[in-house]
N, C-alpha and C positions, 0 to 999 in steps of 0.2 A: 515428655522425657523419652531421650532414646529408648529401645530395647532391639531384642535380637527374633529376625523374624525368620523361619526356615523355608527357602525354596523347592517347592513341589516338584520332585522325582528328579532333583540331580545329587548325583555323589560327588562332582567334582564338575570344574567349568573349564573346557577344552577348546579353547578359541585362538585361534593366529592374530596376529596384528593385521586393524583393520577388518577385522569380524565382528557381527553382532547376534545375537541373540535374545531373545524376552522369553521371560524366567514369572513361572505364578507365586504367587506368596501364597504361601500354608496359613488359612484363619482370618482372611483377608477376602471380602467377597468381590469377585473381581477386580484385585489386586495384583497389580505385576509391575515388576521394571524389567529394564534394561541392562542387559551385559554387554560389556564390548574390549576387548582388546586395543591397547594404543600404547607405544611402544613397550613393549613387555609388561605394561601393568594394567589389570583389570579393574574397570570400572562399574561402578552399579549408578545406573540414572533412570529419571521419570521416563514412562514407555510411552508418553504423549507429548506431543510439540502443545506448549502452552498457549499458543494463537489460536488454532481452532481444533486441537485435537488429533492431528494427523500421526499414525504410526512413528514412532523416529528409526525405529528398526530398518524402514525403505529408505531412510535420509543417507546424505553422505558423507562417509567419515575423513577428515584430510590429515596429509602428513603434519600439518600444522595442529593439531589438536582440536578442532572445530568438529561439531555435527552438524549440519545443516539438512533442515525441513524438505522432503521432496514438494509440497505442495507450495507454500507462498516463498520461500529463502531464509524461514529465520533460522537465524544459527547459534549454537550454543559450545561453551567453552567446555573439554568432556573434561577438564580434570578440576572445576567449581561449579559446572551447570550454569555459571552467567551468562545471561544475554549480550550475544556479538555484534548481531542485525537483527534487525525490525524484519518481521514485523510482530515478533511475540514480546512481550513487558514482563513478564514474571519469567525468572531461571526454573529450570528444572532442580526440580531435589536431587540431591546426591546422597548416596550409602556407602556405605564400611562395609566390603566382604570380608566375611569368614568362611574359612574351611576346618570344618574341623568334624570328629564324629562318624565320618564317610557322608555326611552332608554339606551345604554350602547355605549359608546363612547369610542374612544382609542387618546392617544394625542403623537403626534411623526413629523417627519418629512416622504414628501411625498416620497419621493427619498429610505428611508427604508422601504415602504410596496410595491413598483413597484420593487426593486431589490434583496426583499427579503435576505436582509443583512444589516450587519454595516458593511461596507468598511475600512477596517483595515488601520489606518494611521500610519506609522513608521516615521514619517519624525524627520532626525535627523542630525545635525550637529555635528559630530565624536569630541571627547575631552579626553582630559590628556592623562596618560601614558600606558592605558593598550589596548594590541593589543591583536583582538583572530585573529589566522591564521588557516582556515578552508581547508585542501588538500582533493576534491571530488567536487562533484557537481550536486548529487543526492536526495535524499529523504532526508537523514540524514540531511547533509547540510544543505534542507529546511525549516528541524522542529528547527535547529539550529540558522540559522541566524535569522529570523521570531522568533523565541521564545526568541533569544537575545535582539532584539531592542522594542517588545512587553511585555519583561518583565522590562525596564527600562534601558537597558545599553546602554551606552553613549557612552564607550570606541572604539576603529578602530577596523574595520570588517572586513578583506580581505577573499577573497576567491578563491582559484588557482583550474580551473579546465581543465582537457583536451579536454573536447566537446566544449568548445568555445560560450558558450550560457548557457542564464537563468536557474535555474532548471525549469524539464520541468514535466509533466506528464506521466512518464516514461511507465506507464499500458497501456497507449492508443495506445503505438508502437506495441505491436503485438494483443493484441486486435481490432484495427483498422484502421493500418496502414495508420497513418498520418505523412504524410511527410512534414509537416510544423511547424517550429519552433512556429510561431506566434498562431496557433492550437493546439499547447499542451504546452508553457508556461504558467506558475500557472500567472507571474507578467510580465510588461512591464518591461525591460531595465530601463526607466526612473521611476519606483517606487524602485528598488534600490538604483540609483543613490540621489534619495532624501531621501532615510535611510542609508544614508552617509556607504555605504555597497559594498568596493571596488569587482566587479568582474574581472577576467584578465585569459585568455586562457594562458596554458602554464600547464607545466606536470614536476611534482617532479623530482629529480634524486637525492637527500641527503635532509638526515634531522641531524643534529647536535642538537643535544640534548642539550649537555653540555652548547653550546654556545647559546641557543634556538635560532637558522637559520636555514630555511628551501634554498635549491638551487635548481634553477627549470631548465630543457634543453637549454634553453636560453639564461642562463648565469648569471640571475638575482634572486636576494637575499632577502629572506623575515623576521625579525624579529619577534620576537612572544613573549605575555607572557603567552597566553595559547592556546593547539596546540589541535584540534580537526580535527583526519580522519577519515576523510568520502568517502574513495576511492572506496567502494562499489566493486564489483563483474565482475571478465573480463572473458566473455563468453570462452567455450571453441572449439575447434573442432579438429577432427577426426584426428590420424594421419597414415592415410590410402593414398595409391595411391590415385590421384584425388583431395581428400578429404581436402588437407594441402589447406591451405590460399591465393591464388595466384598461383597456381597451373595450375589450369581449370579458367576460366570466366564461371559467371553467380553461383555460389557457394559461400553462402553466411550465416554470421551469423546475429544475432538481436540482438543490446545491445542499438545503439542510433539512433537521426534522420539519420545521414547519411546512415547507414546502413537502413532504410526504402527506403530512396530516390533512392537506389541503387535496393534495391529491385523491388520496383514498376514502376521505368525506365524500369527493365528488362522485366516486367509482360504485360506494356503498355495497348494494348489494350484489354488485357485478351485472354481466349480460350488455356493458356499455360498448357503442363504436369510440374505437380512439386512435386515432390520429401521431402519430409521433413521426416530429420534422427530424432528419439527424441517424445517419448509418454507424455513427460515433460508438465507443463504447458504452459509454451511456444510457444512448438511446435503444440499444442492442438489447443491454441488460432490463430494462424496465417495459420494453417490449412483450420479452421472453415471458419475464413474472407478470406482467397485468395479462398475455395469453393462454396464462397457464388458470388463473382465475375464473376461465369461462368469457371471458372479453372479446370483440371484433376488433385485431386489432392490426394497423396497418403502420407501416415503416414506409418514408419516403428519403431517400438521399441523393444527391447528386453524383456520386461515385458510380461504376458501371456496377461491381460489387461492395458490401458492405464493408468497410475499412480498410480499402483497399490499397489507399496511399501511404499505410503506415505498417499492413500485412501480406498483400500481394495480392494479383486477382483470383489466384489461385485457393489464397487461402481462405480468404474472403468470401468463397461460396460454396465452401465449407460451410461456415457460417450461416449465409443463406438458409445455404439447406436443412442443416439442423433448426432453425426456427420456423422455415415453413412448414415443417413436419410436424411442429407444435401446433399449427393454426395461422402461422406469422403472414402476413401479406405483404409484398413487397412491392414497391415502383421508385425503382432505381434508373440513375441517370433523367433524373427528374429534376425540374426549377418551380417552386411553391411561387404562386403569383399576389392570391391573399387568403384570408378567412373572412365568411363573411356568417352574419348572426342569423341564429335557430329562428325558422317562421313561427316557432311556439311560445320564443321567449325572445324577445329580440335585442336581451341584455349580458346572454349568454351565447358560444359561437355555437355557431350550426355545421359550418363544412370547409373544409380544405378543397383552394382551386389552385388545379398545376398551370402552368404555362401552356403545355397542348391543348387545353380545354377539359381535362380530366377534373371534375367532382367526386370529393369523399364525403359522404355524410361524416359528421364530427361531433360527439356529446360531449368530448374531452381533447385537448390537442396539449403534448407534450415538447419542449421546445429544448432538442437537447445541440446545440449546434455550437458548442465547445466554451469556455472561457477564456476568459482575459487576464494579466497579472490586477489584481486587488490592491494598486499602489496608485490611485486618483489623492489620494490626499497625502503623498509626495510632489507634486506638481509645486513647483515655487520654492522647494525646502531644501535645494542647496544639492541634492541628491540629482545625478543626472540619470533618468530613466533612456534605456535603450527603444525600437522603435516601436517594439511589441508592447512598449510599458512595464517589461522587467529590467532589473539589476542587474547590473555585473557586478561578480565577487571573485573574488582567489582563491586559492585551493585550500584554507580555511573557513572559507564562506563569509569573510569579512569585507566591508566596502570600500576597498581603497578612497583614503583622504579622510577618514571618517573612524578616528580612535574607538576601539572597543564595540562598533557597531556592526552588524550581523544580516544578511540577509538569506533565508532559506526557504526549499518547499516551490511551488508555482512559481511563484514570482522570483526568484532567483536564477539567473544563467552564470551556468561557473565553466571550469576548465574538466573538460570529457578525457580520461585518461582509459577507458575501454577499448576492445581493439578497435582499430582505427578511427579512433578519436585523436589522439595525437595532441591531446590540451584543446582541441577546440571547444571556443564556447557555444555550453548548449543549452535550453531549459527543459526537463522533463518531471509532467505532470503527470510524475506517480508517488500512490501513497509511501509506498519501502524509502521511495527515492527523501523525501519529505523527511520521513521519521529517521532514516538514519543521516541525514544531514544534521539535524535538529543534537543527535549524540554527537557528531561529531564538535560542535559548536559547543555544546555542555563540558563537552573533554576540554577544549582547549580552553575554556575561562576557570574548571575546577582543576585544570592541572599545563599551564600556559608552559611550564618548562620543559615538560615532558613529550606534550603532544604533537603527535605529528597527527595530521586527519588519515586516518586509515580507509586503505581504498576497498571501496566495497560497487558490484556491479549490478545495475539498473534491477528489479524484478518487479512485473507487474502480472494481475494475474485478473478471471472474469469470467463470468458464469454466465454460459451462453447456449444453454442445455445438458453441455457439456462443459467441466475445467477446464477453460485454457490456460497455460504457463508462458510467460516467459520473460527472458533473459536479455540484457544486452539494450544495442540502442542501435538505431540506423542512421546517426550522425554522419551528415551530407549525402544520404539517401543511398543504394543498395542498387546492384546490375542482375542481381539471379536469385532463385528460390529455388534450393535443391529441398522436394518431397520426400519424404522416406514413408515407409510403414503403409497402413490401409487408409485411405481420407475417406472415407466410405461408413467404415465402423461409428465414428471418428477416432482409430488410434494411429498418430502420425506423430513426426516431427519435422520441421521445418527448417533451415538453415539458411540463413540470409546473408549475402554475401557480395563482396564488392573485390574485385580482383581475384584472388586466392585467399582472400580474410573473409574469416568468418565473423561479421557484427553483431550478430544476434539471433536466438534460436525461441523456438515457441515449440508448444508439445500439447496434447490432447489423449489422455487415458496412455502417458507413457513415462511413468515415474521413474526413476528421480532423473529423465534426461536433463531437460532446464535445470534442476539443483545443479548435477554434474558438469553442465555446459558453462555455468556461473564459476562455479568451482575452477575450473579450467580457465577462463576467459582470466579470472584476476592474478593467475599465474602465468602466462604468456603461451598456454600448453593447447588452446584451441587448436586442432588439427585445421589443417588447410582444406578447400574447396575440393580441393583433386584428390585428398584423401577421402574426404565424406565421401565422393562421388563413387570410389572403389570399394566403398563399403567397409570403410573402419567404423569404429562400434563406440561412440565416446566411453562409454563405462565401462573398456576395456583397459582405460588411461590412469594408472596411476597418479594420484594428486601429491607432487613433490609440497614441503612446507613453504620452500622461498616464495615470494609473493612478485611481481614484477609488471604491477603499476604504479 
């Protein structure tokens, strides 16, 4: 039941539009929200981004009504607290202020200023005739089913995946290697089951179009009247002596829990040499966490620095650096020749050998050297895959020739409408990118008349000793890297740039630039090259409402 709760030592809230403030609740232990100004009317919200917790006070407020997360992009609507962009699933609570008494009161229930949320209810008993059948069971998937039953659809959910469990938090697997389901599902089993949102293990092998039937290994048959994939991205590896998949023991790739569990079985009590093929982000991240462990552990990549075809060499040892300082080792600009098996065991590998003749001893060798589109059981089905193995879709994320059907997430290449994208088709393998396609797609089947796919700009983000952020895309590749701040600390920002456009920005201990640069970018308000260069200050830019992609 609501009630009225009094905020700690204000008589009155004195905020301009576009201000914000966090306000303690009186009787509340460790209780506060948020105050903020947007056009002349004061608002009371949760003082934590529902993703992972992040301050919203440093977030950024737009002329369009929006909060957005300084840390991964999610964004929140301030005058309902619903979710805008992925990557948070629960809105924030919202309050009633009063002023009254020469105090300022907020009126809500207790449960939404201790949980710092509104606890998303989907609960739904499934009706009539229209089935979506969801193949995957990743990000996409998530912003999918969650944005189907939270935008009002009633109709049957199913959803076929081969991991055999909830979506999960997929970032946390090599970031922190948890190996428990129940530690990285977003939802319980039974908050599905009560938004009447059938899950079932089991892995495609036909899809019939004509007939809308999907057939799963099993042997069992799924109907559909609209078909949304989400099969997301199947890790690759090597195929070198040693190297192939079953090969050697203790040789290993990262894609789901099981592959963690396998991992860190092997790792046990730490003090292990290990091996990780792959400068990727991937291989960065799982690096970083098994050196932090007490582990020997070594990085090989072909790049001169680590990510540096997709970062700059510049920033990329950044990177470096920061992990060698953890203990990281590194042999860059390197070509892996084989593995070959431990003199102790010789069913399991022993050592990584480079091409100049360099030997790594190896009790573990990690294989993170990117994926593929997860669309091999498309082959023959009427679908024409592009040459990477992914789809092309339309600015819906629908297959052209192919009524009601859907593709998102990895496997998906649509039309880039960020700065200088221009429509071209791109695919980008990130989680945000994934989960807010996935809404976008839920919109348009619970509300096909209304929906236009709203444009929202790339964010991906990676724990690399340090938070990295960032923003944007470098669709058709990038001419300059303007630096700013200390890369030393690491607090900097980057600005990546192709003429006088700015494509994309990354940031490191410098909040909310990325939010802001996002912010900017889906408004057409990115400052130019020759401005960054003179030292304009993007969070000096006002964010008009109009949007103009």
């Amino acid at each position: 039941m609501a009630q009225e709760f009094k905020l700690k030592d204000l008589t009155s809230v004195d905020l301009k539009n576009g201000q914000k403030q966090e306000a303690e609740v009186e009787g509340i232990e460790e209780g506060k929200v948020l105050l903020l100004r947007y056009k002349d009317e004061l608002h009371a919200l949760s003082p934590k981004c529902t993703h992972y917790g992040a301050p919203m006070k440093n977030g950024v407020l737009t002329g369009d009504g929006r909060l957005t997360c300084a840390w991964h992009g999610a964004c929140f609507n301030v005058a309902t607290g619903d979710v805008e962009d992925a990557p948070a699933l629960d809105p924030l609570a919202k309050f009633e202020i009063i002023q009254k008494n020469g105090g300022v009161y907020i009126k809500g229930d207790k449960e939404g200023i201790t949980s710092s949320r509104r606890q998303l209810n989907l609960k739904c008993q499934a009706q009539g005739q229209e089935k979506v059948l969801v193949i995957g069971g990743g990000s996409g998937t998530l912003g999918a089913i969650e944005g189907l039953r939270g935008g009002g659809f009633t109709g049957h959910i199913t959803v076929i995946s081969k991991e055999g469990y909830q979506p999960i938090d997929r970032t946390k697997l090599s970031k922190a290697l948890l190996a428990d389901v129940s530690k990285v599902a977003w939802r319980s089993p039974q908050f599905y089951k009560d938004a009447s949102i059938d899950i079932f293990e089991d892995e495609v092998s036909k899809v019939d179009f004509q007939a809308k039937k999907v057939s799963t290994k099993s042997g069992k048959a799924y109907d559909y009247t609209k078909l949304i994939i989400a099969t997301g991205g199947a890790p690759k590896s090597l195929p070198l002596p040693g190297l192939k998949l079953g090969e050697l023991g203790n040789v290993f790739l990262l894609r789901s829990v099981p592959d963690v569990q396998n991992i860190v079985n092997a790792v046990g009590d730490n003090g292990k040499k290990i091996v990780v093929i792959g400068s990727s982000f991937i291989g960065m991240e799982v690096a970083n966490a098994l050196v932090q462990k007490k582990n020997d552990v070594s990085v090989i990549g072909m790049e001169k620095e680590p990510m540096d075809r997709v970062m700059g060499e510049k920033v990329g040892k950044i990177f470096r650096g920061i992990l060698e300082k953890n203990g990281v080792k590194f042999y860059m600009g390197a070509s892996v020749d084989k593995a070959s098996p431990s003199k102790s065991d010789s069913s399991k590998v022993g050592a990584v050998h480079l091409k100049d003749g360099t030997t790594l001893d190896a009790e573990i060798v990690i294989e993170g050297v990117g994926v593929g589109p997860a669309t091999e059981f498309l082959k023959d089905s009427g679908i024409q895959l592009e040459k990477d193995g992914s789809i092309q879709v339309d600015e819906t994320f629908a297959i052209p020739g192919h009524d009601g059907v859907f593709a998102i997430g990895d496997i998906a290449t649509y039309p880039y409408h960020g700065p200088g994208g221009n429509g071209t088709p791109i695919r980008i393998e990130h989680w945000n990118v994934a989960q807010n396609q996935g809404r976008s797609v839920a919109n348009f089947i619970a509300r096909p008349s209304a929906a236009k796919p709203k444009p929202f700009i790339p964010v991906f983000w990676s724990a690399l000793g340090s938070q990295l952020r960032y923003c944007g895309n470098t669709v058709g590749g990038y001419d300059d890297v303007l630096l700013t701040g200390e890369p030393e600390k690491p607090s900097w920002v980057a600005y990546y740039t192709r003429g006088e456009t700015v494509l994309a920005v990354a940031s490191m201990m410098k909040d909310p630039y990325m939010t802001q640069a996002a912010e900017l970018m889906r408004r057409g308000k990115m400052p130019s090259k020759s401005d960054i260069a003179k030292g304009v200050d993007i969070l000096e830019i006002s964010l008009p409402s109009e949007i103009k992609m």
